[in-house]
C-alpha positions as CSV (number, residue, x, y, z in Angstrom):
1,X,0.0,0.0,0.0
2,X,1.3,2.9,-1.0
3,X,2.6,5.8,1.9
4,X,0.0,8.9,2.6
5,X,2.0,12.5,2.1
6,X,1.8,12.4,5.5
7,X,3.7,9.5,6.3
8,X,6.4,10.4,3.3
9,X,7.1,13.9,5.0
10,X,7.3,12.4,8.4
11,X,10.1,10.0,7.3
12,X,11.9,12.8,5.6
13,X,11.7,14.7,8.4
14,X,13.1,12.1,10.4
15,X,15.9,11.5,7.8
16,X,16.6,15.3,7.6
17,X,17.4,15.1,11.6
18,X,19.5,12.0,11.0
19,X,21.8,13.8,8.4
20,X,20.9,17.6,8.6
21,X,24.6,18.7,7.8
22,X,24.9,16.3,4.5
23,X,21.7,17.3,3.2
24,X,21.9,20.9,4.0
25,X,25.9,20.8,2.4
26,X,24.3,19.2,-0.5
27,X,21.2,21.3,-1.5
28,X,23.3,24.5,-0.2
29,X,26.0,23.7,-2.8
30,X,23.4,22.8,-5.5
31,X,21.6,26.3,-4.4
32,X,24.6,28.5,-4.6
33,X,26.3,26.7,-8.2
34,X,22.4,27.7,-9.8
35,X,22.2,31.3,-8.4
36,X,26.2,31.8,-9.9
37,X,24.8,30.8,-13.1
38,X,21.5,32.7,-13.1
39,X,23.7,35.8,-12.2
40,X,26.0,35.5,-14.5
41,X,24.0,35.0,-17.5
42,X,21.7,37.9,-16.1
43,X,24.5,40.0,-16.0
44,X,26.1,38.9,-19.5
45,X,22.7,39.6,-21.2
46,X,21.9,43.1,-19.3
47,X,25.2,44.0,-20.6
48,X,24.8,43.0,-23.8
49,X,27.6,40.7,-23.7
50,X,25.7,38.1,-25.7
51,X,28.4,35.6,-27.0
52,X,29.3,35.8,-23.3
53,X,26.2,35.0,-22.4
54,X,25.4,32.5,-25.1
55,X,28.9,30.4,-24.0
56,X,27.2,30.2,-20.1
57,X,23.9,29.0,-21.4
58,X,26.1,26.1,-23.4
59,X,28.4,24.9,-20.6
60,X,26.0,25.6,-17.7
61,X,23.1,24.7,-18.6
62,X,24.0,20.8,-19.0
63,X,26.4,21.1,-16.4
64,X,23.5,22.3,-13.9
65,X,21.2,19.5,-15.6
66,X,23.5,16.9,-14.6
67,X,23.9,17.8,-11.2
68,X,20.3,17.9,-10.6
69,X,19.8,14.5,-11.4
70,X,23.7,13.8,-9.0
71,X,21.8,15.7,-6.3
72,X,18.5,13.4,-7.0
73,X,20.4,10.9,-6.2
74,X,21.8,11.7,-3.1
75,X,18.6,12.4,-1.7
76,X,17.4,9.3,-2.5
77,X,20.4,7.6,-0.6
78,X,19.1,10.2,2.2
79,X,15.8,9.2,2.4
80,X,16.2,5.7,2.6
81,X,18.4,7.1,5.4
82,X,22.2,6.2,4.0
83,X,25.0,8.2,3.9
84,X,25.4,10.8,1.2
85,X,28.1,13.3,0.4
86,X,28.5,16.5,-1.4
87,X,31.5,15.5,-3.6
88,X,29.0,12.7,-5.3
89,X,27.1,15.3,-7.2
90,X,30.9,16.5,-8.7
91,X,31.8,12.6,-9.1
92,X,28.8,12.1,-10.7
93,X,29.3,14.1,-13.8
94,X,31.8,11.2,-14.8
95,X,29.2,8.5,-14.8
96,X,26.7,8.4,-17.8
97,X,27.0,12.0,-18.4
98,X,25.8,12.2,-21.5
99,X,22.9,9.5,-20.8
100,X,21.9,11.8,-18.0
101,X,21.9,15.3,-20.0
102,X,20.1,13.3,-22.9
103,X,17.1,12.0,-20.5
104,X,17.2,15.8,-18.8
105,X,16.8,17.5,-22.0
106,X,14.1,15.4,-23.5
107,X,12.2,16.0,-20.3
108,X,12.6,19.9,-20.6
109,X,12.0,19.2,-24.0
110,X,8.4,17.7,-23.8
111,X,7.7,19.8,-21.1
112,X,8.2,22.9,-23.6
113,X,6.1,22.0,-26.2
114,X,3.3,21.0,-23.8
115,X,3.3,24.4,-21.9
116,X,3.3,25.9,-25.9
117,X,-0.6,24.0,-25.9
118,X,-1.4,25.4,-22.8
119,X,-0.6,26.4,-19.3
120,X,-2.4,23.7,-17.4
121,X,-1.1,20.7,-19.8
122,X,2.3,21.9,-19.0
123,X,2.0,21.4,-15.5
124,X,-0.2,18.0,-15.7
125,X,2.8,16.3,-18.4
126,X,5.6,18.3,-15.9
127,X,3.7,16.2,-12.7
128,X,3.8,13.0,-15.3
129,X,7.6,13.7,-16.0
130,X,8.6,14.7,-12.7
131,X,10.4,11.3,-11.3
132,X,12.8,11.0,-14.7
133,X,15.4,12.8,-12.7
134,X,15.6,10.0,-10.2
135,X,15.6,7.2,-12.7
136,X,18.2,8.9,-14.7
137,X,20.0,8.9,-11.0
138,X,18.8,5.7,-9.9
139,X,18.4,3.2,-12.8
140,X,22.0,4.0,-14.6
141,X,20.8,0.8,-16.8
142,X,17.4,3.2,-17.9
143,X,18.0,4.6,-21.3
144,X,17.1,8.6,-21.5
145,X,14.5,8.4,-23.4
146,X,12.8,5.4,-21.8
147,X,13.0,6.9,-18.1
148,X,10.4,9.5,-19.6
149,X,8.4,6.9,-20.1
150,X,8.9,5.1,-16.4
151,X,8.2,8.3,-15.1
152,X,4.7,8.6,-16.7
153,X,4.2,5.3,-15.8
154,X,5.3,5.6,-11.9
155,X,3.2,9.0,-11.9
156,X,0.1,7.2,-13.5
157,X,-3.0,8.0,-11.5
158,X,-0.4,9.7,-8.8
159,X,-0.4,13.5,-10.3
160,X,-3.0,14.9,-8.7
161,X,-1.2,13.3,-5.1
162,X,2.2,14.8,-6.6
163,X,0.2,18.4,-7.5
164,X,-1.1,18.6,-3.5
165,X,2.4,17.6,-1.8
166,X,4.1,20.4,-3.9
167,X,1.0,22.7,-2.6
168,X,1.7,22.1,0.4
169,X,4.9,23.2,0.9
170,X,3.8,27.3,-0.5
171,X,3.4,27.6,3.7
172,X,6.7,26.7,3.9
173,X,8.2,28.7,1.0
174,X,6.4,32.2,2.4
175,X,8.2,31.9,5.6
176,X,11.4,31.1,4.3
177,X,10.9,34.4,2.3
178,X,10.3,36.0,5.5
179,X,13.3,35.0,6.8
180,X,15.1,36.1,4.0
181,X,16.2,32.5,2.5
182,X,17.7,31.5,5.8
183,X,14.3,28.4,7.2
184,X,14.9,27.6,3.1
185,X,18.6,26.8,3.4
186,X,18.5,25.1,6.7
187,X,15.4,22.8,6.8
188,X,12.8,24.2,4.0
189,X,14.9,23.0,0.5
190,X,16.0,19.7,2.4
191,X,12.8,19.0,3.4
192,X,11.2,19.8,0.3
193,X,13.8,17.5,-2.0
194,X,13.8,14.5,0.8
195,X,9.9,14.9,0.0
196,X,10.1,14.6,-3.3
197,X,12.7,11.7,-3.1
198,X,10.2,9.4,-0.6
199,X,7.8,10.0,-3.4
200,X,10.0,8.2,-6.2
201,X,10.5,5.6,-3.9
202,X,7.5,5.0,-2.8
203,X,5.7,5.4,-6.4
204,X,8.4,3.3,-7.9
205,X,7.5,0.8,-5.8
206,X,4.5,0.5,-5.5
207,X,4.0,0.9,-9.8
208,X,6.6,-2.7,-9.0
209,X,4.3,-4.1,-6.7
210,X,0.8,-3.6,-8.6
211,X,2.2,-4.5,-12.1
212,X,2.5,-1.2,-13.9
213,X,6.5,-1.9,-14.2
214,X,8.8,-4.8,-14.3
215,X,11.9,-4.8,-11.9
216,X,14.0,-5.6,-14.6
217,X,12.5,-2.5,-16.7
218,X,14.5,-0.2,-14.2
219,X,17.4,-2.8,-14.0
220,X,16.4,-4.0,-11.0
221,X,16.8,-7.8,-9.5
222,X,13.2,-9.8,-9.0
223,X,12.1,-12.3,-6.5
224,X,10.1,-15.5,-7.9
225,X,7.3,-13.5,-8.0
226,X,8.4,-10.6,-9.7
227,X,8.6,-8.2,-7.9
228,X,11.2,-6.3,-7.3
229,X,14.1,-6.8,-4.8
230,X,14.4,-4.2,-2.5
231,X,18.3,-3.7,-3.1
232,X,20.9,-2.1,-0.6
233,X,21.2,1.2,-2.5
């Protein structure tokens, strides 16, 4: 049976307290690397440097990409409350780089041209696409175009579950803009992406246990029954 949003914060709350420094180190690092960027293209553009600027949206833009789905997968290890470490989302980059990138920008890609249609099919298809980070990070076996797929799949009758946890963390988000970013960087962004990880676990699976996917689909060792193995990640 699968978790209430209740029972999935609770554990990530619990996690969080278990290993507040790695996941605040983590999410800080990831934080700080995307405002540098956003800065720097901002400042490129209002200055009209636009080859400048053109060259950061390149390199960063995969680079950032990539450690998304790295920092994904930390926060998964978190969650299912093992260690993690900041330096994984650098050593990352050097395993399936391109595989990740490719399954990041088709994602974006889909997203785009659903949010051309219209503003709410953007978000329902962004809800159906929203665990491919974490099979990109989770499932190196996945191809990139496939964990799309898994995602939409995992997500399948789940969207409107995924819309109201993302609701309700808007409470959470207003006071950390009262307190000037600060509740964000120490508990609000942890919380939030320890959330969001128990909710790829749990949808995976569960989609495992009620048939919607194979274990061997995401690479993944099965029992005689066929369902999958719950593996020391």
């Amino acid at each position: 049976m699968l978790k209430s949003r209740q029972e999935i914060k609770q554990i990530a709350r619990e996690r969080l307290r278990e290993n507040h420094g790695a996941a605040i180190l983590i999410l800080l690092v990831y934080s700080i690397v995307a405002f540098g960027y956003g800065l720097l293209s901002s400042l490129s553009q209002l200055a009209g440097f636009y080859g400048i600027y053109w060259l950061i949206f390149l390199i960063g833009t995969p680079l950032l990409s990539v450690m998304l789905v790295n920092v994904e997968g930390e926060c998964i290890k978190l969650y299912k409350g093992l260690p993690a470490s900041v330096g994984a989302i650098f050593t990352g980059f050097s395993v399936n780089f391109w595989r990740k990138l490719g399954g990041m920008m088709w994602m974006f890609l889909w997203v785009m041209l659903w949010s051309f249609l219209l503003f709410i099919p953007g978000i329902i298809k962004g809800l159906a696409y929203s665990m491919t980070p974490f099979i990109l990070a989770k499932h190196p076996e996945v191809k990139a175009t496939e964990a799309l797929k898994l995602s939409m799949r995992i997500t399948d009758g789940y969207k409107g579950t995924l819309f109201v946890m993302y609701l309700s963390f808007l409470g959470w988000q207003l006071l950390s803009t009262l307190t000037l970013g600060i509740l964000g960087i120490v508990f609000v962004t942890p919380y939030f992406f320890l959330t969001c990880a128990g909710y790829f676990v749990e949808l995976r699976d569960h989609a495992i246990a009620n048939g919607k996917i194979r274990p061997e689909e995401l690479g993944m060792p099965a029992d005689v029954n066929g369902i999958g193995v719950k593996e020391e990640e």
